[in-house]
Residue frames as qw, qx, qy, qz and C-alpha x, y, z in Angstrom:
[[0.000, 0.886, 0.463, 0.000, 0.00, 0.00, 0.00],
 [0.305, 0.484, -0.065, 0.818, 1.10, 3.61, -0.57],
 [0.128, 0.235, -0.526, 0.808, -0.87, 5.20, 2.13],
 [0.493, -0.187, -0.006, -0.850, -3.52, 5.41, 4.39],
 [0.489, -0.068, 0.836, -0.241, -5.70, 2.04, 5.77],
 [0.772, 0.367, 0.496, -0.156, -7.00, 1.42, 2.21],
 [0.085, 0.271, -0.666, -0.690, -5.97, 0.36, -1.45],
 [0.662, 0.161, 0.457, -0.571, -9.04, 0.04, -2.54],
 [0.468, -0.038, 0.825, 0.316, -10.17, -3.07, -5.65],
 [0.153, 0.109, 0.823, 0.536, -12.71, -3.67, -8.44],
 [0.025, 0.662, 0.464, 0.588, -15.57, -1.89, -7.99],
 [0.108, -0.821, -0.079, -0.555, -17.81, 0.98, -6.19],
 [0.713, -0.696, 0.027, 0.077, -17.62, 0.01, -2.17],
 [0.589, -0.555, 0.473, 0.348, -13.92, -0.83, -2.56],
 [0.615, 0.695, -0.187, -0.322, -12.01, -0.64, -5.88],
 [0.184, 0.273, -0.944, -0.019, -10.02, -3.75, -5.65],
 [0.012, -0.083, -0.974, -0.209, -13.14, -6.05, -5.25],
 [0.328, -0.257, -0.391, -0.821, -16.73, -6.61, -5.71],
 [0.538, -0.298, 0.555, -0.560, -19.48, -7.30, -3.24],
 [0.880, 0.023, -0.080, -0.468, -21.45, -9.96, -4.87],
 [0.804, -0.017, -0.576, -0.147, -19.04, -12.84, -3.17],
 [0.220, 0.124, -0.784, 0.567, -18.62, -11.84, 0.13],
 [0.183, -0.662, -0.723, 0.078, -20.82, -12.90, 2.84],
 [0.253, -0.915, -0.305, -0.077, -23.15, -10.18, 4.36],
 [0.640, -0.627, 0.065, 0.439, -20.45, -9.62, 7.69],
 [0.573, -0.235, 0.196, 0.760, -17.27, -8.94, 5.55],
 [0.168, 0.656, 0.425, 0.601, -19.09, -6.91, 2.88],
 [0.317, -0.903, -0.125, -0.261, -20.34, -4.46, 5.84],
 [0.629, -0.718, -0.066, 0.289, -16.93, -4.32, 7.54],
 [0.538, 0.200, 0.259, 0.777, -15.04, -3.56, 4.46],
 [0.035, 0.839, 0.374, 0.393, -17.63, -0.92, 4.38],
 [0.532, -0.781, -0.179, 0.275, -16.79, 0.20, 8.00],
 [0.583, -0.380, 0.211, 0.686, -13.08, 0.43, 7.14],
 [0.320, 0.393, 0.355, 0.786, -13.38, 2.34, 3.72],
 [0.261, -0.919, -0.256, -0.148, -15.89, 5.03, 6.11],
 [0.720, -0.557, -0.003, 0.414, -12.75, 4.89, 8.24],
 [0.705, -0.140, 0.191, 0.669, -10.20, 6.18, 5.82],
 [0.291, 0.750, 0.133, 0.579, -11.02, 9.58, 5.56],
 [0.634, -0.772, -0.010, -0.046, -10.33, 10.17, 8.78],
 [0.895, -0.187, 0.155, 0.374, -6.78, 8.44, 8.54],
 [0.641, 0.216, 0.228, 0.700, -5.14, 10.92, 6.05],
 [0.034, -0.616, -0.171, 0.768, -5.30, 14.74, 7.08],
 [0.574, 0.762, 0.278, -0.111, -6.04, 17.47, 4.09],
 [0.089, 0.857, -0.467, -0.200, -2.73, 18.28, 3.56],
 [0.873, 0.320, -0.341, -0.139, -2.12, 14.12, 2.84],
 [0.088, 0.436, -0.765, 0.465, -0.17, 13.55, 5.84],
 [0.571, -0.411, -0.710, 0.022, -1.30, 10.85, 8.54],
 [0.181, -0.769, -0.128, -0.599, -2.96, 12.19, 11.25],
 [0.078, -0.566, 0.651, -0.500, -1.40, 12.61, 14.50],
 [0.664, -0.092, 0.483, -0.563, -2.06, 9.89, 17.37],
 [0.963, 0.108, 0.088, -0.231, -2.33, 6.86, 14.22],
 [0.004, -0.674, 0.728, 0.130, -0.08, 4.11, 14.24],
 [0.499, 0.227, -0.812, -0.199, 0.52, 0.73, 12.80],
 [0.937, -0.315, 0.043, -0.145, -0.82, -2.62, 14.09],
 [0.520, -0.359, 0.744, 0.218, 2.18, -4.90, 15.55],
 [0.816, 0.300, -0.423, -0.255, 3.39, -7.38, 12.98],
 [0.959, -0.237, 0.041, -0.149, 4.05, -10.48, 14.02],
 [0.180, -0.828, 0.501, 0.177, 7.66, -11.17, 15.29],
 [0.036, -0.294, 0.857, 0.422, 7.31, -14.36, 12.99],
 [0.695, 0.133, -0.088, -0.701, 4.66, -15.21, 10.45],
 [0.721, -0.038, 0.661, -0.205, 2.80, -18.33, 11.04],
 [0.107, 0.408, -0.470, -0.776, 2.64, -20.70, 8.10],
 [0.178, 0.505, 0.827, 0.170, -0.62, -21.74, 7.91],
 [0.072, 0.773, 0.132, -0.617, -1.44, -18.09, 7.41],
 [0.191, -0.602, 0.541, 0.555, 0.71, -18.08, 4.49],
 [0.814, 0.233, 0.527, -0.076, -0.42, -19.13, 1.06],
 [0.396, -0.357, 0.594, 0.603, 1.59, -19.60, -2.28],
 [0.545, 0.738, 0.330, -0.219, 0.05, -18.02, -5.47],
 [0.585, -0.219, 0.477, 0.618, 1.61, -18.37, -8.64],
 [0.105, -0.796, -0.041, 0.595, 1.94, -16.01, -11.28],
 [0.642, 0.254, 0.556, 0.463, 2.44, -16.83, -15.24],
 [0.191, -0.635, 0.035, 0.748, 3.66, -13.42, -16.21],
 [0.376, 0.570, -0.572, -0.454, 5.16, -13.51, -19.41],
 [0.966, 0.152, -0.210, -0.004, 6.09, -16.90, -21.31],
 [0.782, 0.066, -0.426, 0.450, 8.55, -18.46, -19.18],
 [0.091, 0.361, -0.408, 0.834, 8.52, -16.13, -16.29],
 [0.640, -0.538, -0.484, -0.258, 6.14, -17.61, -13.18],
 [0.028, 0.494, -0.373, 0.785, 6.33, -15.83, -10.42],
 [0.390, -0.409, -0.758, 0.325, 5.56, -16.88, -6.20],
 [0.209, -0.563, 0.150, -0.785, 3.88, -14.25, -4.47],
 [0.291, -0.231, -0.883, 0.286, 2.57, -15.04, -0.92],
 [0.408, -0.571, -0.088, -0.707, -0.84, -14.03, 0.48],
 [0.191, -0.223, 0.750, -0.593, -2.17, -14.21, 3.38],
 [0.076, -0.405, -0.903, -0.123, -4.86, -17.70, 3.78],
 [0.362, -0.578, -0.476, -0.555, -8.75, -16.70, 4.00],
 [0.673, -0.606, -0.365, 0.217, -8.74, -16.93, 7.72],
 [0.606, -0.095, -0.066, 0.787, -6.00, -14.39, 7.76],
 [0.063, -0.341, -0.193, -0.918, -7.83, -11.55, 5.82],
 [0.502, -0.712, -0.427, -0.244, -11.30, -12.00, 7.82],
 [0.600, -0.394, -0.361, 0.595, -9.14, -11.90, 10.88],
 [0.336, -0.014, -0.066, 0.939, -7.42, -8.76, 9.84],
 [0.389, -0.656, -0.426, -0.487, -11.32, -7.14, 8.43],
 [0.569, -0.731, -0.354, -0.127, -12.67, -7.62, 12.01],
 [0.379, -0.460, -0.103, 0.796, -9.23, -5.92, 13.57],
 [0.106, 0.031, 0.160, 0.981, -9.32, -3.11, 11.39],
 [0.385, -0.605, -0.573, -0.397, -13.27, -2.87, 12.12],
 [0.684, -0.547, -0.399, 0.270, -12.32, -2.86, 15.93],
 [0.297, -0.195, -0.061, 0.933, -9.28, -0.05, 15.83],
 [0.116, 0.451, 0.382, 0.799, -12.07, 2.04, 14.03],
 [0.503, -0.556, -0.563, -0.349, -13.93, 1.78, 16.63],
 [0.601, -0.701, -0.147, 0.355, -11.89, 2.06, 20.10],
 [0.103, -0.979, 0.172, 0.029, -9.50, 4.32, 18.33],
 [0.889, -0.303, 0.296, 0.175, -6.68, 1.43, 18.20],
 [0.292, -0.331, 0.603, 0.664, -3.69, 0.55, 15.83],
 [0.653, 0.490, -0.154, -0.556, -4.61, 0.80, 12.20],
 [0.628, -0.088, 0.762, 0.132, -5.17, -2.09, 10.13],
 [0.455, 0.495, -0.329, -0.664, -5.13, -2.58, 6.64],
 [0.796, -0.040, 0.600, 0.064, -6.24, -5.98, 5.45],
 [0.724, 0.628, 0.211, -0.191, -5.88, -5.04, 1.49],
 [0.099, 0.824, -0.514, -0.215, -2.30, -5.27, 1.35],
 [0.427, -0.256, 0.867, -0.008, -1.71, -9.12, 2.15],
 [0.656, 0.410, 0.616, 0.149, -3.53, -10.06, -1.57],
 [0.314, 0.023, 0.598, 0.737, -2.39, -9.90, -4.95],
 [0.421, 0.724, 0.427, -0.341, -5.06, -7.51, -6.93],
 [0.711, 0.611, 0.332, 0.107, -5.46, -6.81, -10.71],
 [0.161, 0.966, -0.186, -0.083, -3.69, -4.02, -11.48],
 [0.480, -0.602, 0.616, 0.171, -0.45, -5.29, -9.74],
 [0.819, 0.142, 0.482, 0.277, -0.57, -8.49, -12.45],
 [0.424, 0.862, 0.249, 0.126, -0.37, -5.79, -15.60],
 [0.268, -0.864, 0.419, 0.075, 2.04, -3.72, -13.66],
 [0.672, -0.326, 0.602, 0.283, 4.58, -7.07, -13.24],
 [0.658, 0.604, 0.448, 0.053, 4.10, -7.20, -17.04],
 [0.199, 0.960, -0.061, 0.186, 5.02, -3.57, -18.11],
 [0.243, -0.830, 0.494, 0.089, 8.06, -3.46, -15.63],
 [0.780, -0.086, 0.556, 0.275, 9.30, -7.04, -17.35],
 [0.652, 0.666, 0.304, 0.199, 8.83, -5.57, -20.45],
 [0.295, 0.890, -0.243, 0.249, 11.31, -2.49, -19.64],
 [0.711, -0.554, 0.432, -0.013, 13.65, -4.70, -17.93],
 [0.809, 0.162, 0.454, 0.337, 14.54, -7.18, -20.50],
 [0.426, 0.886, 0.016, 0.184, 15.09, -4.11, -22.64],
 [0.253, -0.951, 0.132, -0.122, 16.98, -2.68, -20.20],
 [0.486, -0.628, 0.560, 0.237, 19.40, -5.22, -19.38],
 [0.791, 0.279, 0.401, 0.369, 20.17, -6.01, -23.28],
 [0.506, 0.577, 0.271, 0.581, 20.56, -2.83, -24.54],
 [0.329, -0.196, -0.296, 0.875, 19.89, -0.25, -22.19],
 [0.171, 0.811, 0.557, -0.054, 16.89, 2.36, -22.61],
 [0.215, -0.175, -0.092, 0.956, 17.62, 5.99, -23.64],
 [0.269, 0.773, 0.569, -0.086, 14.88, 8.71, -24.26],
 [0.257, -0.117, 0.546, 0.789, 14.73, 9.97, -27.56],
 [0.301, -0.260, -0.495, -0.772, 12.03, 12.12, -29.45],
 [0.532, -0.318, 0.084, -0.780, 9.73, 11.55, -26.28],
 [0.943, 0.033, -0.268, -0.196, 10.22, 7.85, -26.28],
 [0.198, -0.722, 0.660, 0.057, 12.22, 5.51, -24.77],
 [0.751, 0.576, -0.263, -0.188, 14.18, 3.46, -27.06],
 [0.911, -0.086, -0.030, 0.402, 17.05, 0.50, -26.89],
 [0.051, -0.965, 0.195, 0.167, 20.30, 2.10, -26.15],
 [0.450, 0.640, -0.623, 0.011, 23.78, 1.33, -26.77],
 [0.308, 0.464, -0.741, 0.376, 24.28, -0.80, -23.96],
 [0.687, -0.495, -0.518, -0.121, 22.66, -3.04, -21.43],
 [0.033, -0.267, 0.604, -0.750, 23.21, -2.46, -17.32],
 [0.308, -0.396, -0.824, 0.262, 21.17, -3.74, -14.20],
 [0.175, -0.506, -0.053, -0.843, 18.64, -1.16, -14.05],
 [0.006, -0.091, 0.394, -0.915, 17.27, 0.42, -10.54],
 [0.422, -0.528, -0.604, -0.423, 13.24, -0.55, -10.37],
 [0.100, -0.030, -0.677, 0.729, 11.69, 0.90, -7.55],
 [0.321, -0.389, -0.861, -0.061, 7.88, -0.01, -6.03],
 [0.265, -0.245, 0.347, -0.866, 5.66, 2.40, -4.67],
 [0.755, -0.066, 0.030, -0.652, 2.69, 0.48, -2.82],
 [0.278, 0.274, -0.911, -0.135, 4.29, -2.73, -3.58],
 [0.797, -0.098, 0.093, -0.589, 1.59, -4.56, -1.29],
 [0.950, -0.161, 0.236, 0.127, 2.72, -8.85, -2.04],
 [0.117, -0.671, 0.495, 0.540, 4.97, -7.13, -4.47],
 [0.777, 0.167, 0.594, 0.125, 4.67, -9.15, -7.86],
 [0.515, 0.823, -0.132, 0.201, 5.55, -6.68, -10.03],
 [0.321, -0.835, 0.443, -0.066, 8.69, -6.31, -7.66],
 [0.678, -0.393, 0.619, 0.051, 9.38, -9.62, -7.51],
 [0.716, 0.628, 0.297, -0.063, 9.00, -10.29, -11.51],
 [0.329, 0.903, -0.239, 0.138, 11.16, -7.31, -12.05],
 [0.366, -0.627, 0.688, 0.009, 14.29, -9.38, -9.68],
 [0.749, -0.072, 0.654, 0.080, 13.68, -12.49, -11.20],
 [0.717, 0.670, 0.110, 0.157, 14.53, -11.33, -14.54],
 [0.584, 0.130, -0.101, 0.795, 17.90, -9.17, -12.86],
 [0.104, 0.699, 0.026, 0.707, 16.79, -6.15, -11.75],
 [0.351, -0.035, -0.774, 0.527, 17.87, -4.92, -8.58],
 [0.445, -0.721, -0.439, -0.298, 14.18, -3.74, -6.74],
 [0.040, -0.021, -0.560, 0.827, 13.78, -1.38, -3.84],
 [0.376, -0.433, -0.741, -0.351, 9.79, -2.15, -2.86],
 [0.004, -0.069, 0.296, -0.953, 8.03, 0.10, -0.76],
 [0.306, -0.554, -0.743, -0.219, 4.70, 0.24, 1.22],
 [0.291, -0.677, 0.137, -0.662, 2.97, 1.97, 3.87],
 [0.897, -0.364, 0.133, -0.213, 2.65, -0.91, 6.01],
 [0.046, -0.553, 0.829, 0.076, 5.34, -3.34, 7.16],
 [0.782, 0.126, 0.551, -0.263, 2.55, -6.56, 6.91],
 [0.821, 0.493, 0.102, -0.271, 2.61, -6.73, 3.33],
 [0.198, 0.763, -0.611, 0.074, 6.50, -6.24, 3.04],
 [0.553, -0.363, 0.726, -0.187, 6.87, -9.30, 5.65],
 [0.845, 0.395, 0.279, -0.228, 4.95, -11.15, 2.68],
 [0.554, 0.804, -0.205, -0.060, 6.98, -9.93, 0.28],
 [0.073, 0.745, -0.655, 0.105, 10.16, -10.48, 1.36],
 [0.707, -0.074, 0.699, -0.081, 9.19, -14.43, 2.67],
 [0.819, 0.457, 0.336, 0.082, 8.40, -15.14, -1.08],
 [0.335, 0.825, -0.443, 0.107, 11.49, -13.12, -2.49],
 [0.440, -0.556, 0.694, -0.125, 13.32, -15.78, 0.28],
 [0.741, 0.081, 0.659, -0.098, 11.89, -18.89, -0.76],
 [0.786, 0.569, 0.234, 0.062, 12.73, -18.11, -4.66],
 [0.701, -0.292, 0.108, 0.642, 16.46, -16.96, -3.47],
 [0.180, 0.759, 0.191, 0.596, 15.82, -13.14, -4.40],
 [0.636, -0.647, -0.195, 0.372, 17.10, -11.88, -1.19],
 [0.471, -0.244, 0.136, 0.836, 20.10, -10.25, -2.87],
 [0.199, 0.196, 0.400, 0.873, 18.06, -8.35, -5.22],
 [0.339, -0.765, -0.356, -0.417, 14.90, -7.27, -3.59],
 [0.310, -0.056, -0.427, 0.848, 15.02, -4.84, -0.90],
 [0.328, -0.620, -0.711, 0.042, 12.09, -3.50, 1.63],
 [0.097, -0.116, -0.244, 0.958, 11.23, 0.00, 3.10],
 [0.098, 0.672, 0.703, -0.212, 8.47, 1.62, 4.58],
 [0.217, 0.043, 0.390, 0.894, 7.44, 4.59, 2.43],
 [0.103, 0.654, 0.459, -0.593, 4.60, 7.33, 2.35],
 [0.510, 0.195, 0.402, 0.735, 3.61, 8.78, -0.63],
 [0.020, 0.863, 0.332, 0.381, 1.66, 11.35, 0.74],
 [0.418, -0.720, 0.047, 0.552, 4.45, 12.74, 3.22],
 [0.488, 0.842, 0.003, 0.231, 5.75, 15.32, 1.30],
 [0.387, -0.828, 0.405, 0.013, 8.68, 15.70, 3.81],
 [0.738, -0.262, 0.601, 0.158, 10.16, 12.50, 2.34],
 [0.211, 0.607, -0.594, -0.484, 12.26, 12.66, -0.94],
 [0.922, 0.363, -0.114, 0.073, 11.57, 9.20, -3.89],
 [0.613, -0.508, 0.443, 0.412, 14.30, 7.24, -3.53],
 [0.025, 0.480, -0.720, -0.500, 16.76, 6.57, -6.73],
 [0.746, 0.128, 0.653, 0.002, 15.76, 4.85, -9.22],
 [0.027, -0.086, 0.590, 0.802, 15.98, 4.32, -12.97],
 [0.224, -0.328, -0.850, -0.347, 12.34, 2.61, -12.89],
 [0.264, -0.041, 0.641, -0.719, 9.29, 3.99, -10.43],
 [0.332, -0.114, -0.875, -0.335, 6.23, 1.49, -10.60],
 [0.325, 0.088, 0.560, -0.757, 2.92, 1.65, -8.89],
 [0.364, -0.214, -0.756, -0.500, -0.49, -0.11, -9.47],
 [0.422, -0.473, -0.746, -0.204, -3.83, 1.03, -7.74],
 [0.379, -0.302, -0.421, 0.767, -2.81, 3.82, -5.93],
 [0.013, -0.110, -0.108, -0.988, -5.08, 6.31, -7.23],
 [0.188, -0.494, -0.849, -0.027, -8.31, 5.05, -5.24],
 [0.264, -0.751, -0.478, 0.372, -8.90, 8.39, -3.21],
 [0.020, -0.967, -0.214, 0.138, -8.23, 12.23, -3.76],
 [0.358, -0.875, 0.258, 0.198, -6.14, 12.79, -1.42],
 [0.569, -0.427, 0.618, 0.335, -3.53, 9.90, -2.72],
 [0.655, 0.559, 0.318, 0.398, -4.09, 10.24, -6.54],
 [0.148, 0.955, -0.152, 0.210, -2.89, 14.00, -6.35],
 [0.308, -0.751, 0.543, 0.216, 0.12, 12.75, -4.39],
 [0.651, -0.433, 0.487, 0.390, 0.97, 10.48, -6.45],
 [0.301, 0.924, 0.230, 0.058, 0.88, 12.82, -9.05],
 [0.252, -0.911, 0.326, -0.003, 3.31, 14.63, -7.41],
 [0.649, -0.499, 0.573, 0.041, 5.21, 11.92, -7.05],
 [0.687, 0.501, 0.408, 0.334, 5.24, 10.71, -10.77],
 [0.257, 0.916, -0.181, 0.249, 6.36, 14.82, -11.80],
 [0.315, -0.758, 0.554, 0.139, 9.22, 14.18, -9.01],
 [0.809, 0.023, 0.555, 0.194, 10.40, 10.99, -10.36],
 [0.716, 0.512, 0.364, 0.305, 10.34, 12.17, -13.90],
 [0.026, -0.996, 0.078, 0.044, 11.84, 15.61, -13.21],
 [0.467, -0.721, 0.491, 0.147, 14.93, 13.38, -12.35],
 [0.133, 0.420, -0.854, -0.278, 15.00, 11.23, -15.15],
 [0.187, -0.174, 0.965, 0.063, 13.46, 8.32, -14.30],
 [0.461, -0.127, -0.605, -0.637, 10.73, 6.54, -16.72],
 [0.550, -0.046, 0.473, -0.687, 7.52, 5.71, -14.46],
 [0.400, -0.431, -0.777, -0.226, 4.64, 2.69, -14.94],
 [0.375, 0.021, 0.565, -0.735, 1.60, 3.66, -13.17],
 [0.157, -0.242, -0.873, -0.394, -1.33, 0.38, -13.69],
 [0.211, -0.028, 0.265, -0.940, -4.88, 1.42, -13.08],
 [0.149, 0.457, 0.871, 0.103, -8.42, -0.57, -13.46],
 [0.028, -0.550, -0.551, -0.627, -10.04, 2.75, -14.11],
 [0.173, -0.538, -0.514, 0.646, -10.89, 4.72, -10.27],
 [0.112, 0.823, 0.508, 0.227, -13.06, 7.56, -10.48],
 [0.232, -0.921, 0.144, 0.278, -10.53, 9.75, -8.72],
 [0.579, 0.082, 0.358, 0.728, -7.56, 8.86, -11.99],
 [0.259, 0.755, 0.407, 0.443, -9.14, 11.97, -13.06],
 [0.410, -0.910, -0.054, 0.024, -7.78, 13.94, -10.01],
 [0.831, -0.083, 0.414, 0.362, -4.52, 12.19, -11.17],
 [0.569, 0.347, 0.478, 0.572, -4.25, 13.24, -14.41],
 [0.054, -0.958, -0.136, -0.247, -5.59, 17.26, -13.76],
 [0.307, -0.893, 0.226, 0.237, -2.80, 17.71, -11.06],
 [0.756, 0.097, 0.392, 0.515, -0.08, 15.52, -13.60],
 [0.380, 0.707, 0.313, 0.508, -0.86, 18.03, -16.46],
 [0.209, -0.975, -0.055, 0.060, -0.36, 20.93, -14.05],
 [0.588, -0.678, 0.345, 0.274, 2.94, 19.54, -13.07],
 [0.534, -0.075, 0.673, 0.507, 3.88, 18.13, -16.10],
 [0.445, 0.635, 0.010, -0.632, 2.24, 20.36, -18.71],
 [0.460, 0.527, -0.510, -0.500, 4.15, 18.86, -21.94],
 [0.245, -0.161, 0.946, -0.140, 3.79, 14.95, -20.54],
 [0.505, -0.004, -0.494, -0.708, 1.77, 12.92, -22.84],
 [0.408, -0.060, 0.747, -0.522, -0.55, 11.15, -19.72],
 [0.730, 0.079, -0.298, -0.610, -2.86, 9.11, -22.13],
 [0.698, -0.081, 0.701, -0.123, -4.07, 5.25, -19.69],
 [0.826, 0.361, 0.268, -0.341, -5.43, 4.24, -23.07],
 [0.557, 0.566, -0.605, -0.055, -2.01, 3.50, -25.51],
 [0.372, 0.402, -0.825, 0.139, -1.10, 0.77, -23.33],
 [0.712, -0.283, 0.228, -0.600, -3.49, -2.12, -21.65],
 [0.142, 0.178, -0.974, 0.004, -3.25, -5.82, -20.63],
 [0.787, -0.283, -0.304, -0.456, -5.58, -8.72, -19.07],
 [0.078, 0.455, -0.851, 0.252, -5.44, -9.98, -15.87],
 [0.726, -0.237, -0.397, -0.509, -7.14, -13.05, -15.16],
 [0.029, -0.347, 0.771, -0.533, -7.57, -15.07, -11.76],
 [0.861, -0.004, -0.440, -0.256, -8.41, -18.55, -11.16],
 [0.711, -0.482, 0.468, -0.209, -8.14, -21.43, -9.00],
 [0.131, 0.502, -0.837, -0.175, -4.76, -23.50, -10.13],
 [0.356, 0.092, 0.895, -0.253, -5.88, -27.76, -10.94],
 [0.233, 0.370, 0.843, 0.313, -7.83, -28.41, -14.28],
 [0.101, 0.510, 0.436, 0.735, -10.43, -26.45, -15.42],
 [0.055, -0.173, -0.440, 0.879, -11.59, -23.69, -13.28],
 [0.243, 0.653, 0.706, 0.129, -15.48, -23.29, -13.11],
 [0.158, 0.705, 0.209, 0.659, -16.80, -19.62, -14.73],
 [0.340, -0.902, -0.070, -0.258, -17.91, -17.91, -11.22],
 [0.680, -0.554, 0.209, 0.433, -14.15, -18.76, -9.54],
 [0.672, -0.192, 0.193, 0.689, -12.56, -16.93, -12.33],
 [0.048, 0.898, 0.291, -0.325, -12.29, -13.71, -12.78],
 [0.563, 0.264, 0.144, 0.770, -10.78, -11.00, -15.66],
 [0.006, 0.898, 0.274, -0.343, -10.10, -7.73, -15.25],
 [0.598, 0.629, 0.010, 0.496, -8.62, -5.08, -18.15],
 [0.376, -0.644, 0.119, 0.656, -5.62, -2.55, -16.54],
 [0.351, 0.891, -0.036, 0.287, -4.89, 0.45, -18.45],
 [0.734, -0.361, -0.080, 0.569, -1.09, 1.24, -17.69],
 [0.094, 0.987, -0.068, 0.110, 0.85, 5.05, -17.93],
 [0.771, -0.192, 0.153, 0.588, 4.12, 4.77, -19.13],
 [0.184, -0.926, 0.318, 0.086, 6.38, 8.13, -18.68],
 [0.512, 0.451, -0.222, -0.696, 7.71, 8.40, -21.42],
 [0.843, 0.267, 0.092, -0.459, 6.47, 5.51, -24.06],
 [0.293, -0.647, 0.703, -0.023, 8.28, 2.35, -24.10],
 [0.278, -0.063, -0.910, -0.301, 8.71, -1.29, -24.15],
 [0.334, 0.336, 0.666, -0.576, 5.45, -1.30, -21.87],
 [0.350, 0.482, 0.105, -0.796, 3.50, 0.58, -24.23],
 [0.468, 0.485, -0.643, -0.365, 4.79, -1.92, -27.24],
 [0.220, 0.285, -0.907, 0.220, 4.74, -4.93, -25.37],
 [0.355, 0.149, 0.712, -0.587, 1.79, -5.11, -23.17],
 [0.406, -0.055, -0.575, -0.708, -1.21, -6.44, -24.97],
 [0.802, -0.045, 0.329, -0.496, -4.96, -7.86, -23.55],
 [0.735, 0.430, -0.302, -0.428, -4.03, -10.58, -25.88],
 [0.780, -0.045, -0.617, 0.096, -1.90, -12.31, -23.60],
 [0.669, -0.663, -0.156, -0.297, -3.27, -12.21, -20.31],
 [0.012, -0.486, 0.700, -0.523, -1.07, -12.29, -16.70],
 [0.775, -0.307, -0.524, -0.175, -2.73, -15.55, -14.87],
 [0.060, -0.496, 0.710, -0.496, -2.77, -15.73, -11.42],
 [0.727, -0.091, -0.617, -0.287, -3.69, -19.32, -9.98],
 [0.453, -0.573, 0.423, -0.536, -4.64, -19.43, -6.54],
 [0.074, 0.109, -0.988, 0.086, -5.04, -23.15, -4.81],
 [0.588, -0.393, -0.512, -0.487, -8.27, -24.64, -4.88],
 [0.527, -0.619, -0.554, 0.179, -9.63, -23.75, -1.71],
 [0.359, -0.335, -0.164, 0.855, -7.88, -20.76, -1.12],
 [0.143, 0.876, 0.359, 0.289, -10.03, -17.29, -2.32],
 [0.193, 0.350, -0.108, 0.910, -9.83, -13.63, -2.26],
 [0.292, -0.421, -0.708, 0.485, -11.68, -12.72, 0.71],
 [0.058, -0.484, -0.088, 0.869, -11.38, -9.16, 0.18]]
């Protein structure tokens, strides 16, 4: 997550998922918690005094822990780890409770993989491989093969299980992933262990509405689904003009929020001569239960529209035409 106690999913209540398969209970506590998160983020886009993280756990259980796999590209399948069904309810009814007594914040929507994020892993594979064969340079508004390959710099805003992160190491790049929370990172960084990415992925908590805090380095900045609210589409706005001010080329994936439009008004401000257009570059991400044929109502597709800064191999490379699969275990779901 970038900030605040929600990334939200797939449609109105929450924009990373839909009601019509959760029971009654979770449907009305997701509600609770998305009431909750104006409160959480002041108007100036800072957290508000007085909130602070739930504990994480000083070692994650692993029946909590489930392995989803990832079929990026051809020949690139990727682990992510979520947290099991019993894990997210859990987390739901804490972050229901802190709303209530005032407690730590919880965020359950970081510890699953959501659409956007598949598309993302895509795009940043796509300017990887470039990257380390030739090198990228930008030319005529574009960036284009260069003279020379190199281990490009890929840094994660929101990173959540991290699968675009982890995509972008397991091809060579070296990854600095970033979240608000330290839960999802714990995720991240077990499944970057268990597929011997350790040396190349690297973890840090990160705000993208503090404005006190400088973008690290990078050559790459990458984000997917962070423009669910106002407050955090205008920062990371901001945060796309800082990035590119310095050089570096951007992916932002998106399923379409109603507040990209808050996005794209302060972009143009900042960036006046940036050609922001979601629509030159889309994928498909679909999600299913792994084991033979998956019936129709357990799998789901969603399209991602993706903003690449400036136009690349993303832009050339992504296509709806071959889809990002993510294959859960049969019996495991998205809760959220």
């Amino acid at each position: 997550l970038a900030a605040g106690p929600l990334r939200l999913g797939y449609a109105p209540l929450h924009p990373r998922a839909s009601n019509a398969h959760r029971q009654p209970s979770t449907a009305w506590a997701l509600a609770a918690v998305a009431a909750g998160a104006a409160t959480a983020v002041a108007s100036d886009g800072k957290r508000q005094a007085g909130k602070r993280d739930a504990p994480v756990p000083s070692k994650l259980d692993l029946a909590d822990l489930v392995e989803v796999r990832a079929k990026v590209v051809p020949g690139l399948t990727v682990l992510v780890i979520e947290a099991s069904g019993d894990w997210q309810e859990r987390l739901v009814e804490q972050a229901c409770e802190a709303l209530e007594t005032g407690g730590a914040d919880v965020d359950p929507y970081g510890v699953v993989l959501w659409p956007a994020a598949q598309v993302l892993a895509q795009a940043a594979a796509a300017y990887v491989a470039v990257a380390l064969q030739t090198g990228l340079e930008e030319r005529g508004g574009r960036l284009v093969p260069g003279s020379g390959g190199g281990v490009p710099k890929v840094l994660e805003l929101g990173a959540g299980c991290g699968l675009a992160s982890l995509a972008a190491a397991r091809l060579g790049a070296e990854v600095l992933a970033t979240d608000f929370r330290r839960l999802p990172l714990e995720l991240l960084e077990e499944a970057a262990r268990r597929q011997g990415l350790e040396s190349r992925v690297r973890t840090a908590l990160f705000d993208v509405c503090d404005e006190s805090a400088a973008l690290p380095e990078a050559d790459l900045v990458i984000a997917s689904d962070l423009v669910y609210e106002k407050v955090t589409a205008v920062a990371m706005a901001k945060r796309v003009a800082e990035a590119r001010r310095r050089g570096s080329a951007v992916l932002i994936a998106d399923i379409g929020r109603p507040n990209r439009r808050f996005f794209l008004e302060e972009l143009g401000r900042l960036l006046p001569g940036a050609e922001a257009d979601f629509s030159k570059c889309s994928g498909l991400a679909v999600q299913r239960s792994a084991g033979g044929a998956a019936p129709k109502s357990d799998t789901t597709k969603v399209r991602v529209e993706v903003l690449e800064l400036p136009p690349g191999p993303a832009t050339s490379t992504v296509k709806p035409e071959s889809p990002c699969v993510l294959l859960r275990p049969p019996g495991h779901k998205h809760v959220l």
